[in-house]
DRENDO-1510 file (C-alpha; in Angstrom, 1 decimal, always signed):
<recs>
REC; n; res; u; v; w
REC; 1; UNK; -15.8; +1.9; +6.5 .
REC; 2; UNK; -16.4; -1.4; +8.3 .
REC; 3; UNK; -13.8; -3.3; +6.3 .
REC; 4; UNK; -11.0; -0.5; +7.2 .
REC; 5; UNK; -12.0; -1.0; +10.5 .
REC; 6; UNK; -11.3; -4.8; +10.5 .
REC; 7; UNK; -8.2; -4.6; +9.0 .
REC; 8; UNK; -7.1; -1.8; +11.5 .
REC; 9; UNK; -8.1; -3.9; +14.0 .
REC; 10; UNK; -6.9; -7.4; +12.7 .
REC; 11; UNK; -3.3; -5.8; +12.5 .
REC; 12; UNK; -3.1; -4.8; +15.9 .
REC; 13; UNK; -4.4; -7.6; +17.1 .
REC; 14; UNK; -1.3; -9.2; +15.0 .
REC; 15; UNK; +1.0; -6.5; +16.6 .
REC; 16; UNK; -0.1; -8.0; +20.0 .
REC; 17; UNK; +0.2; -11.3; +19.5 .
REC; 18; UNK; +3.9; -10.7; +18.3 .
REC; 19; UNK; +4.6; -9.1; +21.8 .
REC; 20; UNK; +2.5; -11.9; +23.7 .
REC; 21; UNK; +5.0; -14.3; +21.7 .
REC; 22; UNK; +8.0; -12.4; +22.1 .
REC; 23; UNK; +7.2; -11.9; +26.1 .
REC; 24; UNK; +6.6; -16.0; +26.5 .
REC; 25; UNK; +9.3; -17.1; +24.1 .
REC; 26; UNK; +12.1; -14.7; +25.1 .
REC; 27; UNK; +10.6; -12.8; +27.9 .
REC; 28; UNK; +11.4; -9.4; +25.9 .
REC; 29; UNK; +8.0; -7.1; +25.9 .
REC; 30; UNK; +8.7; -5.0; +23.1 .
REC; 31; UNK; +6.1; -2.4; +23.8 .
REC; 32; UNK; +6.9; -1.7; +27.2 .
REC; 33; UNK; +10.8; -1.9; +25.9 .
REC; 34; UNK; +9.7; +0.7; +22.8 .
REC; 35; UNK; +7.7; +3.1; +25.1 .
REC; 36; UNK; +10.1; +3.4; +28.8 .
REC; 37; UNK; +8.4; +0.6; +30.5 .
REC; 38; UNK; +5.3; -1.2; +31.4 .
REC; 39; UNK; +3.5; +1.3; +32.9 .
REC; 40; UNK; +4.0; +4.3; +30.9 .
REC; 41; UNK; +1.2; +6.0; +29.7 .
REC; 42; UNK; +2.3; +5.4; +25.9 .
REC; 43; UNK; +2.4; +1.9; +26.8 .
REC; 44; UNK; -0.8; +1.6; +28.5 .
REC; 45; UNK; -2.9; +3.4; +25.9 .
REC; 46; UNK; -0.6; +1.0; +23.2 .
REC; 47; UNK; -2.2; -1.9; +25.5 .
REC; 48; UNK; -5.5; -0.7; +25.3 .
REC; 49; UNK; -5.7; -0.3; +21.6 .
REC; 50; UNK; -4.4; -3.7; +21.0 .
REC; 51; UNK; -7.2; -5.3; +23.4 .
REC; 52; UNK; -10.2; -3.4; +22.0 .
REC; 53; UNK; -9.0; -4.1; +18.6 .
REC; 54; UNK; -9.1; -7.9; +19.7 .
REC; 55; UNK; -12.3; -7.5; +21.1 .
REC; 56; UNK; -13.4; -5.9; +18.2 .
REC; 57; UNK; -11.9; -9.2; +15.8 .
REC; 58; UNK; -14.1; -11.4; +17.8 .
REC; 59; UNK; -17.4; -9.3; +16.0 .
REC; 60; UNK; -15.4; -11.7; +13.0 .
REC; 61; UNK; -16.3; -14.9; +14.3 .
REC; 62; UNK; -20.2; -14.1; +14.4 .
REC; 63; UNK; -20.8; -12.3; +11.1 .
REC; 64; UNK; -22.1; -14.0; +8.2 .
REC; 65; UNK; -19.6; -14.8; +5.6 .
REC; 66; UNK; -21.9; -13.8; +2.6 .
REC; 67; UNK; -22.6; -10.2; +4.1 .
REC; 68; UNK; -18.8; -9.8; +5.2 .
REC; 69; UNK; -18.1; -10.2; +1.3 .
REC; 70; UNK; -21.0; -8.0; -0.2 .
REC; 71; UNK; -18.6; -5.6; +1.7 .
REC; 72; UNK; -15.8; -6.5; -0.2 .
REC; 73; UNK; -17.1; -5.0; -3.0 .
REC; 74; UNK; -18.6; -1.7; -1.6 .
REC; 75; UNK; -14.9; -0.5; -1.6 .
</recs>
């Protein structure tokens, strides 16, 4: 269950920083362009998601490699 959650959470962390670079290279924010504008409630809540799933990515960076792959294989 862990694992799924990682990957969830790895790809909107991806999805965000696609819009962070889109915003600074082109300054075109492509959630707040998809969803009406920057303070929609779609857009908001897709804000939210993205920064608790890169909160939850940082939980990454402390785990122990060895017991993140023993997961792996509990698929």
């Amino acid at each position: 269950m862990t694992k799924i959650i990682d990957r969830i959470a790895l790809i909107l962390a991806i999805v965000g920083t696609l819009n962070w670079g889109s915003v600074g290279l082109f300054q075109f924010d492509l959630v707040a362009w998809a969803c009406g504008g920057v303070g929609t409630l779609l857009a908001r809540i897709i804000y939210t998601v993205v920064a608790l799933a890169g909160l939850w990515c940082i939980s990454l960076l402390f785990r122990e490699r060895e017991s993140y792959e023993s997961m792996e294989g509990a698929d």
